[in-house]
N, CA, C and O atoms as a GROMACS GRO file, in nm:
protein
  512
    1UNK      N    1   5.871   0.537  -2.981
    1UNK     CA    2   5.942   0.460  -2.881
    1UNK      C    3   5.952   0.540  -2.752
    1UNK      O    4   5.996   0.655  -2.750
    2UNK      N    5   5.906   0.468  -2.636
    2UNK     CA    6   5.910   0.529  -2.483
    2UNK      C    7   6.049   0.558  -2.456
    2UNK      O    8   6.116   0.465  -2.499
    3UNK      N    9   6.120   0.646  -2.403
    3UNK     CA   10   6.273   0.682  -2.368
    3UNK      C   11   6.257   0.569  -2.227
    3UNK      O   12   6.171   0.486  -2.198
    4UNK      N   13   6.385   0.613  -2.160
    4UNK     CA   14   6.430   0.505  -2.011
    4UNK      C   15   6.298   0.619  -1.944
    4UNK      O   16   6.242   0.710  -2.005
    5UNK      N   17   6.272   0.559  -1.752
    5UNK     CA   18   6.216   0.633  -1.685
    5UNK      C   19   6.336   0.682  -1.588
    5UNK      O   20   6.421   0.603  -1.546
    6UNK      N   21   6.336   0.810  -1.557
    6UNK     CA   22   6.431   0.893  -1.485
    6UNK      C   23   6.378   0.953  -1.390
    6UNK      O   24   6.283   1.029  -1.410
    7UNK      N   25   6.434   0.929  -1.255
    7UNK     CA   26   6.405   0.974  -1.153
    7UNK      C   27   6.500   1.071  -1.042
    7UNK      O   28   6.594   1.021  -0.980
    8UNK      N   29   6.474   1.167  -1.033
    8UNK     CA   30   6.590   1.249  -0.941
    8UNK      C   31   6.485   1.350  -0.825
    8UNK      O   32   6.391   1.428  -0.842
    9UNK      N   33   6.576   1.289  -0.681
    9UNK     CA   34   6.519   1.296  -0.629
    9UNK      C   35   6.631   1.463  -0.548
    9UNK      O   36   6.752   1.465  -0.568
   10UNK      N   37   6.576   1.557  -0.481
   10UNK     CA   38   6.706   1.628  -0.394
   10UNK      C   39   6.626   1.633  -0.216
   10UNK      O   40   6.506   1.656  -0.195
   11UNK      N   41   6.700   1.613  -0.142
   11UNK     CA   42   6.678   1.572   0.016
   11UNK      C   43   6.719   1.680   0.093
   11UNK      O   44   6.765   1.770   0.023
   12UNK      N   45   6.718   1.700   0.196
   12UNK     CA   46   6.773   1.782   0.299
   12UNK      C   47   6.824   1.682   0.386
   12UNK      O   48   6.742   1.602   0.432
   13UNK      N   49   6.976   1.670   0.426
   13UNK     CA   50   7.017   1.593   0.522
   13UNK      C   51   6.980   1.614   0.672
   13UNK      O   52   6.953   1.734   0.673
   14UNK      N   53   6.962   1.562   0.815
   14UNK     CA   54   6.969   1.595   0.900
   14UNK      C   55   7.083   1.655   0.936
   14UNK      O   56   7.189   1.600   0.909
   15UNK      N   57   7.083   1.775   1.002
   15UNK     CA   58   7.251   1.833   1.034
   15UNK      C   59   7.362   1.698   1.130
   15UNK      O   60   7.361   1.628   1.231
   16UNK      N   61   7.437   1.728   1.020
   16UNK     CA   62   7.630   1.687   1.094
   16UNK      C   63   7.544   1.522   1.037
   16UNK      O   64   7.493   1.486   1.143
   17UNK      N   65   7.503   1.401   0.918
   17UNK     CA   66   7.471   1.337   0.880
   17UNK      C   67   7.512   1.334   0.757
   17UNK      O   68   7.432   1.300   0.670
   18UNK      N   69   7.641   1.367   0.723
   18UNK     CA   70   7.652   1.313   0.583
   18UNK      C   71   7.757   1.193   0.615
   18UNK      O   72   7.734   1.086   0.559
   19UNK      N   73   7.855   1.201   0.688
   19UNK     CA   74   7.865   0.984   0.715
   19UNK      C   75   7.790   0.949   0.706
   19UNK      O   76   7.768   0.880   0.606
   20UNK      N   77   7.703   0.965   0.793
   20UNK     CA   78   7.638   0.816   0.847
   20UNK      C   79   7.548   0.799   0.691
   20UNK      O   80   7.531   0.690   0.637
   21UNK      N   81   7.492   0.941   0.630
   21UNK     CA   82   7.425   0.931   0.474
   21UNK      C   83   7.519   0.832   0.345
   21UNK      O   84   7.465   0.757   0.264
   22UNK      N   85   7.673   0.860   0.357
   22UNK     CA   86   7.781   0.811   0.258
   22UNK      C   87   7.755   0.671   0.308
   22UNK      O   88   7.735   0.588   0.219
   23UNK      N   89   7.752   0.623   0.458
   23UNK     CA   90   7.776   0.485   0.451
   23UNK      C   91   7.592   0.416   0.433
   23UNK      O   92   7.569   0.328   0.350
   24UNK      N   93   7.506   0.463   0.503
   24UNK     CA   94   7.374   0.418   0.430
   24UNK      C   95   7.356   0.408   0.265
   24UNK      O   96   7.280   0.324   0.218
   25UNK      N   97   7.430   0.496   0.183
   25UNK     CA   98   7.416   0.493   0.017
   25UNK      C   99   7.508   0.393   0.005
   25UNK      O  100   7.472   0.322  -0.089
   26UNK      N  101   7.624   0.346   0.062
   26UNK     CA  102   7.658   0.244   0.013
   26UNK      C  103   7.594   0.085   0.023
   26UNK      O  104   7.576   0.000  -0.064
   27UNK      N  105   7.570   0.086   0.174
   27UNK     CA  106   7.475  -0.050   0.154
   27UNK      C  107   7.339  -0.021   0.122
   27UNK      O  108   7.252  -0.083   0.182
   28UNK      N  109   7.318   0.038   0.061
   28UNK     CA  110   7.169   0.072  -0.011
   28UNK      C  111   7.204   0.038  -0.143
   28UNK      O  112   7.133  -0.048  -0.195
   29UNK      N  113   7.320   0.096  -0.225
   29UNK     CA  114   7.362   0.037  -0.338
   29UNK      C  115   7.395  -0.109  -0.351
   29UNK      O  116   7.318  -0.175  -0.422
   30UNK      N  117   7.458  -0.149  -0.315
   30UNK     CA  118   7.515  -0.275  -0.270
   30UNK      C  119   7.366  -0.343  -0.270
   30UNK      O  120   7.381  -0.432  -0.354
   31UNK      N  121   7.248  -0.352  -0.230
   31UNK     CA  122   7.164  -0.428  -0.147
   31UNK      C  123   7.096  -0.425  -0.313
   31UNK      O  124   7.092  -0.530  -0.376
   32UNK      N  125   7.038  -0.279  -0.383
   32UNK     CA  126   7.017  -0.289  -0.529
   32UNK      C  127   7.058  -0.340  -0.614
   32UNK      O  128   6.996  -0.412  -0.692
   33UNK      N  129   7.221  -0.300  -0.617
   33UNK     CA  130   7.310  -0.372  -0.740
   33UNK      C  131   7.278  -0.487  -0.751
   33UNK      O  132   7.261  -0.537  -0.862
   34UNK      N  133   7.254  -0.584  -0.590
   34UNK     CA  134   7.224  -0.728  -0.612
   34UNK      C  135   7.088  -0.776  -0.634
   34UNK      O  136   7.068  -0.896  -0.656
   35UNK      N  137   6.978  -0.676  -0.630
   35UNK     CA  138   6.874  -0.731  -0.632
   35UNK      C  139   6.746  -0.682  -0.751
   35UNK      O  140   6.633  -0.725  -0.770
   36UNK      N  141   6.836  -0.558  -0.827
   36UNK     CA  142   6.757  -0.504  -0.921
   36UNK      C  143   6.820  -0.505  -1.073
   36UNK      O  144   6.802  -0.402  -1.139
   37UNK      N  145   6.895  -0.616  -1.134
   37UNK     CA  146   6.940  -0.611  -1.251
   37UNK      C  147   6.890  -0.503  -1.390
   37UNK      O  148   6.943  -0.443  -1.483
   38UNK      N  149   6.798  -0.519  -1.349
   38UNK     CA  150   6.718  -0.428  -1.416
   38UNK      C  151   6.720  -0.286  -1.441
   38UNK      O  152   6.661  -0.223  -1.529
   39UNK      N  153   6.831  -0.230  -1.310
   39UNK     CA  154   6.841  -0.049  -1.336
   39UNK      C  155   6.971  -0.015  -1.380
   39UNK      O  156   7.078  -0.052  -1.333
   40UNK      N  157   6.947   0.073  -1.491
   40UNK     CA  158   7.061   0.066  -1.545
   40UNK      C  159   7.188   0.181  -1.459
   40UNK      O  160   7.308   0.167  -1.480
   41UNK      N  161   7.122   0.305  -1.349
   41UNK     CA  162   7.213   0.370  -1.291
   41UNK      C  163   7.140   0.427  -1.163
   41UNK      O  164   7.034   0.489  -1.172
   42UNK      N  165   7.190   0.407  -1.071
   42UNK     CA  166   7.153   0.445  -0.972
   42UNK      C  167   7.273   0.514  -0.915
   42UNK      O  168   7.380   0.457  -0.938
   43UNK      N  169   7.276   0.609  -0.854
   43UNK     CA  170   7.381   0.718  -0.841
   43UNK      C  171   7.312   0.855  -0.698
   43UNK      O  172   7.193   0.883  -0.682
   44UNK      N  173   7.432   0.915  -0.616
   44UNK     CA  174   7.404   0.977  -0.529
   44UNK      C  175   7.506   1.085  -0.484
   44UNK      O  176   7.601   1.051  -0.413
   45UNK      N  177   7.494   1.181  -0.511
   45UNK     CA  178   7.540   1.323  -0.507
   45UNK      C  179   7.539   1.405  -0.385
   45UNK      O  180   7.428   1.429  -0.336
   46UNK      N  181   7.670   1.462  -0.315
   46UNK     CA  182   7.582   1.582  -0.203
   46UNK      C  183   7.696   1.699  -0.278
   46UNK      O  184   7.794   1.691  -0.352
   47UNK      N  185   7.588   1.845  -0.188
   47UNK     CA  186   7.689   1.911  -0.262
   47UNK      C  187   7.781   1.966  -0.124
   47UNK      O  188   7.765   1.926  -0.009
   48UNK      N  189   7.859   2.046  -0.161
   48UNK     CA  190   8.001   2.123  -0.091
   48UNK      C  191   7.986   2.129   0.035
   48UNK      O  192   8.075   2.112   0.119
   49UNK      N  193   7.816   2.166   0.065
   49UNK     CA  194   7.805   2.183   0.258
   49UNK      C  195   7.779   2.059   0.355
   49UNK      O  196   7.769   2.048   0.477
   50UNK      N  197   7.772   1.979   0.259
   50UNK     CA  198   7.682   1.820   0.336
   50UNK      C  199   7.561   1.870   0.402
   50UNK      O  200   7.526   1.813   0.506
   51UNK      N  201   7.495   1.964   0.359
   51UNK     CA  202   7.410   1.926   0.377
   51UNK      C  203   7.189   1.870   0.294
   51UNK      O  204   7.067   1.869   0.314
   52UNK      N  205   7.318   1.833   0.193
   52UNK     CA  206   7.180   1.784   0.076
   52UNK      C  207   7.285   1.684   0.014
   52UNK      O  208   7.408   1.672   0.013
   53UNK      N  209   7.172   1.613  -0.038
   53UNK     CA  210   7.194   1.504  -0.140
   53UNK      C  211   7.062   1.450  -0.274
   53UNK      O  212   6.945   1.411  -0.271
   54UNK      N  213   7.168   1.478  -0.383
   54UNK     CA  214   7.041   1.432  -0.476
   54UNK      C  215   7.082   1.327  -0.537
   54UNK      O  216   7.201   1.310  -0.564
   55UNK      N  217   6.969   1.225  -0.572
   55UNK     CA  218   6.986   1.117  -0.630
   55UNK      C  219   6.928   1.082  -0.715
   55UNK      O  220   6.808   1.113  -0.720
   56UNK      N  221   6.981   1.010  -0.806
   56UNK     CA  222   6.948   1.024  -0.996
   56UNK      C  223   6.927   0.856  -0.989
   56UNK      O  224   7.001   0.788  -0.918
   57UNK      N  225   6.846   0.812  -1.050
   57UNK     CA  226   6.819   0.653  -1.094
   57UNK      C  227   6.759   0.695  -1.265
   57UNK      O  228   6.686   0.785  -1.306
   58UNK      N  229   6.820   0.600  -1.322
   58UNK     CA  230   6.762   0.529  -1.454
   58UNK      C  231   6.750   0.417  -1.495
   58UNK      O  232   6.825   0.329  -1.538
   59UNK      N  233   6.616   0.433  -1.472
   59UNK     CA  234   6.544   0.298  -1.516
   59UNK      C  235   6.524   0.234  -1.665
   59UNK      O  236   6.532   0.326  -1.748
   60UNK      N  237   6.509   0.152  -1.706
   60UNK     CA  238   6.458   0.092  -1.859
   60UNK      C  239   6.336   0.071  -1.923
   60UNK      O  240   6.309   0.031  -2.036
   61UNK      N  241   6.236   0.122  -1.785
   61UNK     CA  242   6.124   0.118  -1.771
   61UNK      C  243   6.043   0.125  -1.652
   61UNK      O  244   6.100   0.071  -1.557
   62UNK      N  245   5.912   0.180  -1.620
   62UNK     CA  246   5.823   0.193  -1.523
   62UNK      C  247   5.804   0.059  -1.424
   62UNK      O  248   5.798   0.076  -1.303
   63UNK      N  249   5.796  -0.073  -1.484
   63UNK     CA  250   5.816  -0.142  -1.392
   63UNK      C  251   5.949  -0.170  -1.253
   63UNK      O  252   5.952  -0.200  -1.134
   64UNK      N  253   6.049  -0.136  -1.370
   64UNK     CA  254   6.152  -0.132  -1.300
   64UNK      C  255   6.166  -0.030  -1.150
   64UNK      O  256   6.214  -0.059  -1.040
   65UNK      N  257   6.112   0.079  -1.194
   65UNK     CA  258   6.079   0.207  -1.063
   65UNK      C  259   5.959   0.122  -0.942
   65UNK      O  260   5.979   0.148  -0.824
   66UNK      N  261   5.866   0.046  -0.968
   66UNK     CA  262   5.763  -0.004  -0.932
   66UNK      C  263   5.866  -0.164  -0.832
   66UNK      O  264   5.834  -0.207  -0.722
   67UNK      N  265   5.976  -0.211  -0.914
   67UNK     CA  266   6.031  -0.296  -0.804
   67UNK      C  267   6.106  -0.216  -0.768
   67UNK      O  268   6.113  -0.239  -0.648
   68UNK      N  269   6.178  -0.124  -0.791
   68UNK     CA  270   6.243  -0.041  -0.743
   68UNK      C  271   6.208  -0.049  -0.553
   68UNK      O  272   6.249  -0.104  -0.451
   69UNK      N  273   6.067   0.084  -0.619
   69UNK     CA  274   6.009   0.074  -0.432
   69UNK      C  275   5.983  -0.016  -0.348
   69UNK      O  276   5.996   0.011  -0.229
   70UNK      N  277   5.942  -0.138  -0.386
   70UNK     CA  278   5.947  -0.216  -0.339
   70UNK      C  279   6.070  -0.311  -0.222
   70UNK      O  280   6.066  -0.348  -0.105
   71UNK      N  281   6.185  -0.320  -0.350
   71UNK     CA  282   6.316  -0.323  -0.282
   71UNK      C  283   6.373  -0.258  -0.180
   71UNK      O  284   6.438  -0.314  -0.091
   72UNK      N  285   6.348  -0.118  -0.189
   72UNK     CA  286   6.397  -0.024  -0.074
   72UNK      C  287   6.278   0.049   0.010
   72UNK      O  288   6.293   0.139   0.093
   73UNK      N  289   6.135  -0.023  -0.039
   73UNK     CA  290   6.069   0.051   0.074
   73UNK      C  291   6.148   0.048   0.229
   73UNK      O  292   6.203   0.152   0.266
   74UNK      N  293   6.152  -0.048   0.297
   74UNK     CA  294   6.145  -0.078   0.476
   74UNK      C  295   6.298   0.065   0.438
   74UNK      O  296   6.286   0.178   0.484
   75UNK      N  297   6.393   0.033   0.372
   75UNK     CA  298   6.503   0.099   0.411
   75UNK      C  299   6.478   0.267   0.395
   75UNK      O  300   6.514   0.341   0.487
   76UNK      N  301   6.405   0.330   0.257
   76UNK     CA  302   6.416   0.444   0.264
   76UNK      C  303   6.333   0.456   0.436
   76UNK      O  304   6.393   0.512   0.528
   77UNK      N  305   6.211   0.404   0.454
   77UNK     CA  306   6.131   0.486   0.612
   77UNK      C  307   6.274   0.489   0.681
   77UNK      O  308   6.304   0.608   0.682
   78UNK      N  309   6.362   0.427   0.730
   78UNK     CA  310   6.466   0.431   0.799
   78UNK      C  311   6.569   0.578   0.779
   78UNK      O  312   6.623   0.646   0.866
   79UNK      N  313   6.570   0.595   0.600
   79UNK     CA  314   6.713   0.688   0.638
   79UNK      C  315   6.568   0.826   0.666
   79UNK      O  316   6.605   0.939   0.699
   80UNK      N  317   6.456   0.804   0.651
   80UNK     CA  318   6.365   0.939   0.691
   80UNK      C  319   6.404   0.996   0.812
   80UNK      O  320   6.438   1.110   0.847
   81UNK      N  321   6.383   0.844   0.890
   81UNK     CA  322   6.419   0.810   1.049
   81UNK      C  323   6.585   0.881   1.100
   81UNK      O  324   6.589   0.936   1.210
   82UNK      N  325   6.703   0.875   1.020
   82UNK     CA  326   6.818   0.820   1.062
   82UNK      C  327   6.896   0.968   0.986
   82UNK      O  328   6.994   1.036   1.015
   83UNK      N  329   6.847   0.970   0.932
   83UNK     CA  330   6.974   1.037   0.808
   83UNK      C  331   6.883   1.163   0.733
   83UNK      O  332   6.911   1.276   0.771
   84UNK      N  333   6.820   1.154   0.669
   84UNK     CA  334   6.745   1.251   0.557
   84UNK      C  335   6.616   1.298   0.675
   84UNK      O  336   6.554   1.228   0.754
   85UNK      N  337   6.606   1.469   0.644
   85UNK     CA  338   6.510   1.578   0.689
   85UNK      C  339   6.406   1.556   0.633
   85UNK      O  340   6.308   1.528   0.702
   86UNK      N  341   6.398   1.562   0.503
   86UNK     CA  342   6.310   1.567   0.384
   86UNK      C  343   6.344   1.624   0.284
   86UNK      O  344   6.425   1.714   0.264
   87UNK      N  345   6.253   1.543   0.192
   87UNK     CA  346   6.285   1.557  -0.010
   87UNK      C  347   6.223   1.689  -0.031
   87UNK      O  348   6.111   1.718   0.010
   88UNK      N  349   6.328   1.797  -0.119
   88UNK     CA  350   6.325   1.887  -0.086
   88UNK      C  351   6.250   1.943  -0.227
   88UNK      O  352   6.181   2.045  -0.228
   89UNK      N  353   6.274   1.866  -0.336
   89UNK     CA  354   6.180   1.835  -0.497
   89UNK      C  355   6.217   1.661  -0.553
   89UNK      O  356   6.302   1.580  -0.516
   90UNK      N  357   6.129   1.655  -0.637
   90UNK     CA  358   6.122   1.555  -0.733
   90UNK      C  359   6.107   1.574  -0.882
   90UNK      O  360   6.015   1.648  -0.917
   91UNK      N  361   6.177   1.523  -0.969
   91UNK     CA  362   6.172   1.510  -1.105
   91UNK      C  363   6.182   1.357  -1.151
   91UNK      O  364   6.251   1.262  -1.114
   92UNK      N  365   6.082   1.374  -1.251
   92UNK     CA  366   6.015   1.235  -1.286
   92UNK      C  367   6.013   1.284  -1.451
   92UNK      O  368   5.934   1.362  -1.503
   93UNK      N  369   6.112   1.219  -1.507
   93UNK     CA  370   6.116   1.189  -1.689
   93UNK      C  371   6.025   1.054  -1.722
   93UNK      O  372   6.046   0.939  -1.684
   94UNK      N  373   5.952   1.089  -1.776
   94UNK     CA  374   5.854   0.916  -1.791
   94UNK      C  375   5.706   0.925  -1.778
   94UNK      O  376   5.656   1.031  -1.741
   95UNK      N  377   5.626   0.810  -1.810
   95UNK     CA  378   5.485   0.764  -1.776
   95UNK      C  379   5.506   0.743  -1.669
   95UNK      O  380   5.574   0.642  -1.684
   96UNK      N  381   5.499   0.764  -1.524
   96UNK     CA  382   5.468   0.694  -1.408
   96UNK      C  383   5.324   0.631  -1.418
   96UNK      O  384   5.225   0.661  -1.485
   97UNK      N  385   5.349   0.537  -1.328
   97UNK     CA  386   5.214   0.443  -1.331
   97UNK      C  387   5.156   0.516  -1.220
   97UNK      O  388   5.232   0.585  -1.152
   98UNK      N  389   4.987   0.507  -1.180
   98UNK     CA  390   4.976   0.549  -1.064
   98UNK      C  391   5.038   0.502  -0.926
   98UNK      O  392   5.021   0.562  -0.820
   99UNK      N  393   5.103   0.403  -0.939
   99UNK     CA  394   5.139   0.347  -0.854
   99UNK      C  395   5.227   0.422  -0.803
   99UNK      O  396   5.224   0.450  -0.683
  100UNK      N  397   5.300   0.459  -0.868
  100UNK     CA  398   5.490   0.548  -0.845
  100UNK      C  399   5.428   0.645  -0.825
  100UNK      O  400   5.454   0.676  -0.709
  101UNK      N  401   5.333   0.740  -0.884
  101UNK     CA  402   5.330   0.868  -0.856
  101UNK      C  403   5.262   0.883  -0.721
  101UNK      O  404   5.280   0.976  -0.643
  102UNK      N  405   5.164   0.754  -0.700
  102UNK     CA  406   5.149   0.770  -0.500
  102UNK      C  407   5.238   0.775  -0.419
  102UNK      O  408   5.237   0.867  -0.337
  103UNK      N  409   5.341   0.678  -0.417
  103UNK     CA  410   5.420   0.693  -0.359
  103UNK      C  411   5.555   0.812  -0.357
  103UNK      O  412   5.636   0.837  -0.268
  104UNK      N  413   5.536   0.869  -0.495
  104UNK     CA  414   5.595   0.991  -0.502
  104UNK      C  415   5.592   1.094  -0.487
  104UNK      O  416   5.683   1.176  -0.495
  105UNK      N  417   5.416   1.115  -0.445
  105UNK     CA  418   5.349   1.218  -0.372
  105UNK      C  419   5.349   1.215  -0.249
  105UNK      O  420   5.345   1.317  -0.180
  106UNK      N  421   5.353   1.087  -0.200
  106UNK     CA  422   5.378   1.076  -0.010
  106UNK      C  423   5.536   1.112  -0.002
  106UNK      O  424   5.577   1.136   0.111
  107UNK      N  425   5.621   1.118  -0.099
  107UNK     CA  426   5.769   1.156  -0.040
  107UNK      C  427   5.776   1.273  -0.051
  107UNK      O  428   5.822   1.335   0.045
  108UNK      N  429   5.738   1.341  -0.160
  108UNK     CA  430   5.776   1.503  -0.186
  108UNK      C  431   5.691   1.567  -0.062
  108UNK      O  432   5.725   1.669  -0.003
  109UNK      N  433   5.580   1.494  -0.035
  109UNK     CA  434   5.444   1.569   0.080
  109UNK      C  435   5.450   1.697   0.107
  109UNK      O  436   5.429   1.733  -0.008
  110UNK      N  437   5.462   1.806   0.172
  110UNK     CA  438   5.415   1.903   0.178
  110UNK      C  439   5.541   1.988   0.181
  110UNK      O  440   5.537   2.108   0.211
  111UNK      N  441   5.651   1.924   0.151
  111UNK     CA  442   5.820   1.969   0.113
  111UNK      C  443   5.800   2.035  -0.010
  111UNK      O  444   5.725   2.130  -0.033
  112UNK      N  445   5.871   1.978  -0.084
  112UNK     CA  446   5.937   2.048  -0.210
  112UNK      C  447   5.801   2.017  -0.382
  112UNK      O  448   5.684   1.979  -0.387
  113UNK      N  449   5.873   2.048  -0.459
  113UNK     CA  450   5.759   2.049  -0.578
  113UNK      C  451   5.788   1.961  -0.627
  113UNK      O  452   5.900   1.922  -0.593
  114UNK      N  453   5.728   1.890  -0.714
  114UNK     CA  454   5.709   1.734  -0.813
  114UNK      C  455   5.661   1.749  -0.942
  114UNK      O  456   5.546   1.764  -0.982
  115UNK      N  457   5.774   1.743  -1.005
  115UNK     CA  458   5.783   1.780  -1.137
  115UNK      C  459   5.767   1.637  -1.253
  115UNK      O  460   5.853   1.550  -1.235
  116UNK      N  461   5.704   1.621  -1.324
  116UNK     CA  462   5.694   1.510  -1.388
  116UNK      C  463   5.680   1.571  -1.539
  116UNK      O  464   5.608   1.652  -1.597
  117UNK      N  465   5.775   1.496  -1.566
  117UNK     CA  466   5.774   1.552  -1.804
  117UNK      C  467   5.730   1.392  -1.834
  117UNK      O  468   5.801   1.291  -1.827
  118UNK      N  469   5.618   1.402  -1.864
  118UNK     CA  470   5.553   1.203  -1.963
  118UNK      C  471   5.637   1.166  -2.096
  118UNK      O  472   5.697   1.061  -2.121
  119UNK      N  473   5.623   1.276  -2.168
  119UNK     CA  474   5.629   1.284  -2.326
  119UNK      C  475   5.822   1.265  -2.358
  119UNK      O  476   5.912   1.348  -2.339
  120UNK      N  477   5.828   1.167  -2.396
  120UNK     CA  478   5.995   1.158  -2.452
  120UNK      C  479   5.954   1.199  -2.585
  120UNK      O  480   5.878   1.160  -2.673
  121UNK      N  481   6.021   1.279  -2.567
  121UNK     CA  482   6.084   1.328  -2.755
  121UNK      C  483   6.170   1.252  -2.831
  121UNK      O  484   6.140   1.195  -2.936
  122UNK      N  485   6.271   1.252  -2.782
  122UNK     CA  486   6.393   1.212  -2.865
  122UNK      C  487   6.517   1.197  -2.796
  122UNK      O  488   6.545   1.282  -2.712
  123UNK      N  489   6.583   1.118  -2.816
  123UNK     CA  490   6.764   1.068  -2.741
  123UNK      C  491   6.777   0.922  -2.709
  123UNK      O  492   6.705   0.825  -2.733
  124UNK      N  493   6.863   0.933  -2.661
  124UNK     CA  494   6.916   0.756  -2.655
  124UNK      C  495   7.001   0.770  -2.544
  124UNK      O  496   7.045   0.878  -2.507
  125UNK      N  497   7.030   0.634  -2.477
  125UNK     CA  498   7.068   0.605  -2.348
  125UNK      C  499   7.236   0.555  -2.395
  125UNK      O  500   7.211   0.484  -2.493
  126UNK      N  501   7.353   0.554  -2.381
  126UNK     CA  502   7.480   0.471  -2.411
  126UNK      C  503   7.470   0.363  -2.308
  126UNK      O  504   7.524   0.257  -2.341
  127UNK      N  505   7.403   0.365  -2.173
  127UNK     CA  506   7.461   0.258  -2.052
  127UNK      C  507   7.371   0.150  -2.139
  127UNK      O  508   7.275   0.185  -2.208
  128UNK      N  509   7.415   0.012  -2.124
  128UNK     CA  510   7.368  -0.145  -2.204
  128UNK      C  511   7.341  -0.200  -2.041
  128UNK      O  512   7.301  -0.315  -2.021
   0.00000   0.00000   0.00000
């Protein structure tokens, strides 16, 4: 049995941008919650200096990451634009399709490293 697909992403904020980052993650959530039933956690972290933020999604599956991007393509180019420096690594639990891992190679780009584990071993998810 395939485990969920897990994605965590860590960013570099633009300096003195963690408002304007807190209020973009909220209507970014908000805009998902309503349009991706399908993910079971999407979640967003900075630490003590404001100036990073990492963000954890779990999916139920590869398609789900695949509407995922879709949903928030136009918005992530924006917080590139607005809010976020650049992705500073990537970790990828799962089969990515080629699809995800293109687009996961144009985000990490010549930033941070991209780490991908395929093979689930063993565990279980509690979120329904």
């Amino acid at each position: 049995m395939s485990g969920p697909f897990i994605f965590i992403a860590t960013n570099r904020l633009r300096e003195g941008k963690l408002a304007a980052e807190r209020e973009r993650a909220r209507d970014l959530s908000s805009l998902i919650e309503a349009n991706e039933p399908q993910l079971l956690a999407f979640n967003e972290y900075a630490n003590e200096e404001g100036t990073e933020v990492g963000v954890v999604q779990m999916h139920p599956d590869v398609p789900s990451m695949e509407l995922h991007m879709e949903v928030v393509a136009e918005r992530a180019a924006r917080a590139y634009a607005e809010t976020l420096e650049a992705t500073t690594s990537i970790q990828v639990y799962g089969e990515p399709s080629g699809a995800v891992l293109e687009m996961l190679s144009r985000q990490a780009g010549a930033g941070g490293p991209m780490m991908v584990k395929r093979r689930h071993i063993e565990g279980f998810s509690r979120i329904q």
